[in-house]
C-alpha positions as CSV (number, residue, x, y, z in Angstrom):
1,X,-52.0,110.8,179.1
2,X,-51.7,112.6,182.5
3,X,-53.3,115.4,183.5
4,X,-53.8,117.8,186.3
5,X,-57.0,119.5,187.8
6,X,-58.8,121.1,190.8
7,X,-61.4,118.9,191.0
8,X,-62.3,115.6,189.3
9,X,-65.8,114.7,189.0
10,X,-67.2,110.9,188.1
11,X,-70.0,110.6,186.5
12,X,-71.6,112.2,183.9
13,X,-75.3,112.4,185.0
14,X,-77.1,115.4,185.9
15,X,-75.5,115.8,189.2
16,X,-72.4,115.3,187.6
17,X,-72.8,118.2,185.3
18,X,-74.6,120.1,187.7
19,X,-71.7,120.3,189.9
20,X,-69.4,120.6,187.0
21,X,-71.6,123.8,185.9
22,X,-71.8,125.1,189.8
23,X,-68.1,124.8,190.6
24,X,-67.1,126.7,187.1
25,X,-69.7,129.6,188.4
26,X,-67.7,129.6,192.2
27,X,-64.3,130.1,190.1
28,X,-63.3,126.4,189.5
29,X,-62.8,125.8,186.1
30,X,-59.9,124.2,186.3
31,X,-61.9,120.6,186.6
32,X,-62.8,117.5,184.8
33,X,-65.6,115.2,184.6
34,X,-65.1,111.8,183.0
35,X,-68.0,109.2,182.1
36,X,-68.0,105.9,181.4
37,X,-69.9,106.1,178.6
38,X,-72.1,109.7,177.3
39,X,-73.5,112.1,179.4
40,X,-77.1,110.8,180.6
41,X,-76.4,107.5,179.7
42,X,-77.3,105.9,183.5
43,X,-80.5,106.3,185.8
44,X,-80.7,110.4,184.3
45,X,-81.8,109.0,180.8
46,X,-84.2,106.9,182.9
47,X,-86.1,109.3,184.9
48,X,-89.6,110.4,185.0
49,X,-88.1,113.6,185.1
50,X,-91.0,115.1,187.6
51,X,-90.3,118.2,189.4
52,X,-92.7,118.1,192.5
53,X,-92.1,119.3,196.0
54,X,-94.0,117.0,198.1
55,X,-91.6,115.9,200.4
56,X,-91.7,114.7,204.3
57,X,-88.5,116.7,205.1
58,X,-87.5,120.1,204.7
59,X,-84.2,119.6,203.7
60,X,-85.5,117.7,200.5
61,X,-88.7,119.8,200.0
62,X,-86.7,123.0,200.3
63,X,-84.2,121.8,197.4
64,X,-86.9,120.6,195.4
65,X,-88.9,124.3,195.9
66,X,-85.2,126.2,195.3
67,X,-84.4,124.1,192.3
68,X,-88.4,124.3,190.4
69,X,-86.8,128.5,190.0
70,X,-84.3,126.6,187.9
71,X,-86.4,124.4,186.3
72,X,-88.5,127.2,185.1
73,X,-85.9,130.0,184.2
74,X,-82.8,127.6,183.0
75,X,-82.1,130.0,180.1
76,X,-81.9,133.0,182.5
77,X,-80.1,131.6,185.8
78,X,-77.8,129.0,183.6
79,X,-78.4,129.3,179.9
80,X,-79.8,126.8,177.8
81,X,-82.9,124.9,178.2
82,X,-84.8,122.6,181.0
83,X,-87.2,121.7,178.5
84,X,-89.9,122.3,181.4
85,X,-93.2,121.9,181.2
86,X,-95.9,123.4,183.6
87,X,-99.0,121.0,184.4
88,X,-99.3,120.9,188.7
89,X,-98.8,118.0,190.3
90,X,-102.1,116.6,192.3
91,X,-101.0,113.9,195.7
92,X,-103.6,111.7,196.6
93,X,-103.6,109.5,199.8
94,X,-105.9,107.3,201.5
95,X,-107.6,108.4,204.2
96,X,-105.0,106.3,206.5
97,X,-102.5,108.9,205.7
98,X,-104.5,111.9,206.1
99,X,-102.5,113.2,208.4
100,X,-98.9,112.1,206.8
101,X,-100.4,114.5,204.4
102,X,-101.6,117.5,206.7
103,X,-98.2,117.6,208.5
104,X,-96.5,117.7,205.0
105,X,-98.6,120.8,203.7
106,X,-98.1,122.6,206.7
107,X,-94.2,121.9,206.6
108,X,-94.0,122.9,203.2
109,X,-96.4,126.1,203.4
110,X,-94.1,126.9,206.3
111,X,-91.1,127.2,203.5
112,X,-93.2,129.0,201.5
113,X,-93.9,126.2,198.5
114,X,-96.9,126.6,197.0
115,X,-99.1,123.9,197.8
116,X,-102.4,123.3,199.8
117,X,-105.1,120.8,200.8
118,X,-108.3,120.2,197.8
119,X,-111.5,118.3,198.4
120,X,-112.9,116.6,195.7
121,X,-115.0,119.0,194.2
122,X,-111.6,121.0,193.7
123,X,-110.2,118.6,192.0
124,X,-113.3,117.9,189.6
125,X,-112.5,121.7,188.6
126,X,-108.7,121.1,188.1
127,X,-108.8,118.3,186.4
128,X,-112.1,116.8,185.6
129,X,-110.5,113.7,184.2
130,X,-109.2,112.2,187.2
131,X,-111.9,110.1,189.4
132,X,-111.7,110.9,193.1
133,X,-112.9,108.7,196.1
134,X,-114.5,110.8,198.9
135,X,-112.3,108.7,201.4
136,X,-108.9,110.2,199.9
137,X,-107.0,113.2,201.2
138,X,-105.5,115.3,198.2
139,X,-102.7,117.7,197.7
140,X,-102.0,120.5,195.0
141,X,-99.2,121.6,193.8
142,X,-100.1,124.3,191.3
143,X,-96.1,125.2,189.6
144,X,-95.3,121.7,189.3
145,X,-94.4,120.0,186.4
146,X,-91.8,118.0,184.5
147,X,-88.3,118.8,182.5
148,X,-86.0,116.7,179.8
149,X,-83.6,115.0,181.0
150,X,-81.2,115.3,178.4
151,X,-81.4,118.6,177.5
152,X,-81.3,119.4,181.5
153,X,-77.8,117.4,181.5
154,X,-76.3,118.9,178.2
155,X,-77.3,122.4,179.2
156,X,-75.1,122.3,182.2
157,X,-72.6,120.8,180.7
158,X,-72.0,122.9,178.2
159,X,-72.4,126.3,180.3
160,X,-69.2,124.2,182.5
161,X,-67.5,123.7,179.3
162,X,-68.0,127.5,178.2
163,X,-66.2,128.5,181.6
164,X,-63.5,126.6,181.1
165,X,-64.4,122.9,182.8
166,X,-63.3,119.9,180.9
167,X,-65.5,116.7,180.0
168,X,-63.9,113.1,178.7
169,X,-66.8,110.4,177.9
170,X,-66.1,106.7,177.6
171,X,-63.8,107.4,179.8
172,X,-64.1,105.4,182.6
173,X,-62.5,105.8,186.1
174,X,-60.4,103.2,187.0
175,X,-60.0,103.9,190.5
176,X,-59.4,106.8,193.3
177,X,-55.5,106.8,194.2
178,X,-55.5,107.4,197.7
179,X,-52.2,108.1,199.8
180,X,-51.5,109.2,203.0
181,X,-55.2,109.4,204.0
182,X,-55.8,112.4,201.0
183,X,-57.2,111.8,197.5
184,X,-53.9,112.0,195.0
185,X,-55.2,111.4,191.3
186,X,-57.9,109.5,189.7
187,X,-57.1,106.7,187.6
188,X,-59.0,106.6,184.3
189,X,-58.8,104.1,181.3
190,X,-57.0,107.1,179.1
191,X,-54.2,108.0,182.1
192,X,-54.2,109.3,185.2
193,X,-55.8,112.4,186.3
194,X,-53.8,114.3,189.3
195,X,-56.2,116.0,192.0
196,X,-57.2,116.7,195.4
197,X,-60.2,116.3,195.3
198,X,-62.6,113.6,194.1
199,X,-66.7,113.3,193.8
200,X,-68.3,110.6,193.2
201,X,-71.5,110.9,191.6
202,X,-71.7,107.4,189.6
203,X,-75.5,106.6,190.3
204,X,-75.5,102.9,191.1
205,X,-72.2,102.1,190.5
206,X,-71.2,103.9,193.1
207,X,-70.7,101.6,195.6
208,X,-68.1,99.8,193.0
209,X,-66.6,103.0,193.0
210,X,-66.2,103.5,196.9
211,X,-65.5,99.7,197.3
212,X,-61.9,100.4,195.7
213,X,-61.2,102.6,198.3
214,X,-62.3,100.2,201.1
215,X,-65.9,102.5,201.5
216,X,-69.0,100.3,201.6
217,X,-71.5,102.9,201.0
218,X,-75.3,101.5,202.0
219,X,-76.5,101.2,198.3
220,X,-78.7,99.1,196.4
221,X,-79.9,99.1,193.3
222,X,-83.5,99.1,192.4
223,X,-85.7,98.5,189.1
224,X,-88.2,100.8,188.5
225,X,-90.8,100.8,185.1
226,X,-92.0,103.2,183.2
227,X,-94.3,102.7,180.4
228,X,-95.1,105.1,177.8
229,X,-99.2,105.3,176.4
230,X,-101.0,107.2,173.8
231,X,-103.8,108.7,175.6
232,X,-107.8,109.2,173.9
233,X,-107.5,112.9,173.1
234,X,-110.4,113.8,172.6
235,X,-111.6,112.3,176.3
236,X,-108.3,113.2,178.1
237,X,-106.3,116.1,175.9
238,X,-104.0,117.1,179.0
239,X,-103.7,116.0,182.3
240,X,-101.6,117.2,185.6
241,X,-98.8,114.9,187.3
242,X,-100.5,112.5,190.1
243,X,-98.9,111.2,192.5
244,X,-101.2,108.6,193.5
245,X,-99.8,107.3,197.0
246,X,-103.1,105.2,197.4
247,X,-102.2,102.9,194.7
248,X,-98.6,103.2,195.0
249,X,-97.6,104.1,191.2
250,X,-97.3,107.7,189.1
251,X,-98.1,109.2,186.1
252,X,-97.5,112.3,183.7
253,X,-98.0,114.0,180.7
254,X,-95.4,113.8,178.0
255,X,-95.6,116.1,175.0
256,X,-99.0,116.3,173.1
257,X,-100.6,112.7,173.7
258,X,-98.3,110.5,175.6
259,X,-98.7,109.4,179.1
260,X,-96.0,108.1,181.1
261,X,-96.9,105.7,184.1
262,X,-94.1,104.9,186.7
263,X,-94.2,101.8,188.8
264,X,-92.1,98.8,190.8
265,X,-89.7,98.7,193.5
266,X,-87.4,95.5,192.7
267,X,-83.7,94.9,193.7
268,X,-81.7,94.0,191.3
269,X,-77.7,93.3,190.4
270,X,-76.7,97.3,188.3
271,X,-75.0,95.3,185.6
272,X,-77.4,92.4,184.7
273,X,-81.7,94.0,185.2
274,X,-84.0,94.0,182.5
275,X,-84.0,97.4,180.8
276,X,-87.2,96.8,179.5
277,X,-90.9,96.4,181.1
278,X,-92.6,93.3,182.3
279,X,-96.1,92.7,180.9
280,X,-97.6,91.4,184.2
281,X,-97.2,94.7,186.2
282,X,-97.7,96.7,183.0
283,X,-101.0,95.2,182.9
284,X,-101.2,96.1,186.7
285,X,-100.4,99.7,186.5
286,X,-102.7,100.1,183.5
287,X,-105.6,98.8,185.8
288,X,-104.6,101.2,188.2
289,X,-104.3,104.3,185.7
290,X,-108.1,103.4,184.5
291,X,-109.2,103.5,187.8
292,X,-107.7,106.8,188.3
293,X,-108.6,108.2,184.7
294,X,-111.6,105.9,183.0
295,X,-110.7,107.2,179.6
296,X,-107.1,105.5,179.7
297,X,-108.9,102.7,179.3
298,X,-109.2,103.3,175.6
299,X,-105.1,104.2,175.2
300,X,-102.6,102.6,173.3
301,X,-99.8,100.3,175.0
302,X,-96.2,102.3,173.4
303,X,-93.4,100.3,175.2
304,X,-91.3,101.6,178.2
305,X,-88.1,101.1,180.1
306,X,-86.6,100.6,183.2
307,X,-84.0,102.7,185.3
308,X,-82.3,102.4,188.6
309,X,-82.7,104.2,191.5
310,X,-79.7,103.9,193.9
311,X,-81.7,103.8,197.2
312,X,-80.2,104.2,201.0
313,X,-81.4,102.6,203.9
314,X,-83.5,105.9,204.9
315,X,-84.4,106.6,200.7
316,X,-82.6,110.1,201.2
317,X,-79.6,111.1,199.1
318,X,-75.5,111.3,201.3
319,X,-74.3,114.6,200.2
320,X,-71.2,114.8,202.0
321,X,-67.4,114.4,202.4
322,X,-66.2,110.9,202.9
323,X,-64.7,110.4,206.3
324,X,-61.2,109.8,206.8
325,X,-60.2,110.3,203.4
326,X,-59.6,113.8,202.8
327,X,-60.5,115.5,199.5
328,X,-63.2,112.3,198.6
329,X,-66.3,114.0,198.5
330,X,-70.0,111.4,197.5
331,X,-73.1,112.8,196.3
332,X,-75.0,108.9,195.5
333,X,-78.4,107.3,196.3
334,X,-80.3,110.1,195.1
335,X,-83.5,106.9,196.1
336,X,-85.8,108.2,192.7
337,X,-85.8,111.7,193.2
338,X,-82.8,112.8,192.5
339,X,-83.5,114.7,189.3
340,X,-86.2,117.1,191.0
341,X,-83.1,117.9,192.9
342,X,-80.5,118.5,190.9
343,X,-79.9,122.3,190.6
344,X,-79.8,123.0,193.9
345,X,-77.4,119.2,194.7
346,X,-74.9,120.6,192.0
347,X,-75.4,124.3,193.9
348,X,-74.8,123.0,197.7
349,X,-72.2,120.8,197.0
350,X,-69.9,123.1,195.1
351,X,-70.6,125.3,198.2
352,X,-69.4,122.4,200.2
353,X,-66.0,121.8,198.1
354,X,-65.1,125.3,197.8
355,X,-66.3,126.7,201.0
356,X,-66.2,124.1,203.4
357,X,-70.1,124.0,203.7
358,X,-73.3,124.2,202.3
359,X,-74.6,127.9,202.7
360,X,-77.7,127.8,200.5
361,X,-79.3,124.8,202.0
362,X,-78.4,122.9,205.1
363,X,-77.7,119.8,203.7
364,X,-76.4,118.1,207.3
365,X,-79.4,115.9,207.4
366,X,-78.1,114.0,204.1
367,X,-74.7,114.3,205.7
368,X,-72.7,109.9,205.7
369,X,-72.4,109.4,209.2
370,X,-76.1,109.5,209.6
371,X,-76.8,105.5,209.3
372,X,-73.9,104.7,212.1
373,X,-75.6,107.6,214.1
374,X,-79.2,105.8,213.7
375,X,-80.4,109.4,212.5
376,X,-82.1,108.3,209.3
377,X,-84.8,110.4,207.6
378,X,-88.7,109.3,207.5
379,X,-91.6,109.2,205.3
380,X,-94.6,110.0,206.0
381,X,-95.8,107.1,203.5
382,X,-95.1,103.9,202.8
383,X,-94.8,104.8,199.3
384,X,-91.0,105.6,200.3
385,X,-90.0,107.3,197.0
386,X,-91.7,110.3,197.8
387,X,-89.5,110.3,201.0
């Protein structure tokens, strides 16, 4: 079967769809996004799914701060549901990175997030559950909180869909037909789709992707857990999102009683990692959560997963064209936050396709030719997934 369209999309994650939605709403419906398998199927289905602003750039804290309006009013700026759930989101540091964190609450005050410096005794008020060393330096982020993943993904794809866009799962692309320096078509297992212009947006396969066409994109793969407890509720009936940079590891609410933790860096091979959780560093990270929260001593061990993130040498995200192939456009290696991101990846680079640049955000600091430039982001941490 052969096939036509404006735009062909690959991959059918949230930044898939997201794009899928945000080209439809700038006038391309004409487009197609195919997936290997169903929509949220790769590192999407995976996520933590926390929607935070800390950030030690403003190009990444001001698309997380844009895309929390989403977050919070999906049925009324896309239609649908985010599935979003409002807790804060509490940073805590040792005093080593005190001022890592100073710099990033002024940055981000300076965009207008809402954030600030607690002591303590603040925190003992906001959430009494949580112990507190006098040495740390803490953060607040009062709107914070964390959406579904899935119904995040399916809502934007089927707002695309009601505009006109086109979406073919297990349907994986084959390959990018390139000739005369321009993108031609896009080779799927069901026929060929004819286009202009191609995105890749394939989470950690990616690089496979780009390979094909003789691009070796700076991506690895790595594992990170999560593993899913049933928290004492009558000690610890709610709780806010910490990001706990002094013992390197996360945690959130989920629902009415769960807790999810989130830990691990480890490269792995995308085809061939354990999707599961190893006991060791479960039993690690339930050390640290204790420490943090006494009462989650007494929860219940559930199970977990793993996901990927597809990280960069910098941990920041290539939003760009792909040089010297005209109409090849990448949005990869989204580094673990990614999914905080998403609304406002799927706005600028639809911007970028049909406008020839990004006008909500300036995305040039994410643009590819940043690692052969040596112009790579920074952290303020060494917890690099909060970038």
């Amino acid at each position: 079967m052969q096939q036509s369209a404006d735009v062909v999309i690959i991959g059918g994650g949230v930044m898939g769809c997201s794009m899928l939605y945000n080209l439809a709403k700038l006038g391309v419906t004409n487009s197609v996004l195919v997936e290997q398998d169903v929509l949220g199927s790769g590192s999407t289905g995976r996520s933590q799914a926390i929607c935070r602003m800390h950030y030690s750039n403003p190009v990444t804290a001001s698309m997380a701060w844009e895309s929390l309006k989403y977050f919070r009013n999906f049925g009324e700026m896309v239609g649908g549901t985010s599935g979003f759930v409002k807790t804060g989101y509490l940073v805590i540091v040792e005093d080593v990175d005190r001022p890592g964190l100073e710099k990033n609450i002024a940055m981000q005050q300076d965009l207008g997030i809402s954030t600030g410096l607690v002591d303590a005794a603040q925190v003992r008020e906001l959430a009494p559950m949580v112990e507190i060393d006098e040495s740390e330096a803490l953060a607040w982020e009062p709107e914070s909180g964390y959406a579904d993943p899935y119904q995040l993904t399916t809502s934007y794809a089927n707002r695309a869909k009601d505009m006109g866009a086109r979406i073919e799962l297990r349907n994986p692309a084959v390959r990018i037909e390139i000739s005369g320096g321009r993108v031609q078509a896009v080779l799927t297992a069901e026929g060929r789709r004819e286009t202009n212009v191609a995105v890749v947006a394939s989470g950690p396969w990616s690089r496979q992707v780009m390979a094909k066409v003789g691009i070796d994109l700076p991506l690895s793969a790595v594992r990170h857990q999560v593993a899913t407890l049933t928290r004492p509720l009558d000690r610890i009936p709610d709780h806010p999102i910490v990001g706990d940079i002094a013992q390197s590891f996360s945690f959130r609410p989920d629902g009415s009683n769960m807790t999810f933790i989130g830990f691990g860096e480890e490269e792995v091979e995308v085809d061939s990692y354990n999707e599961g959780v190893d006991m060791p560093e479960v039993t690690e990270a339930l050390g640290k959560l204790a420490r943090r929260m006494p009462a989650m001593a007494d929860s219940y061990f559930r199970g977990g997963w793993s996901g990927l993130f597809t990280v960069t040498p910098d941990w920041h995200p290539i939003l760009d064209r792909v040089p010297g192939i005209e109409g090849l456009y990448c949005a990869v290696g989204f580094s673990g936050h990614g999914f905080k991101l998403s609304p406002m990846i799927g706005l600028t680079m639809a911007e970028l396709i049909t406008q020839g640049r990004a006008s909500s955000i300036d995305i040039n600091p994410l643009r590819f030719s940043r690692f052969e430039e040596g112009d790579l982001l920074t952290s303020s941490y060494r917890y690099r997934v909060l970038a």
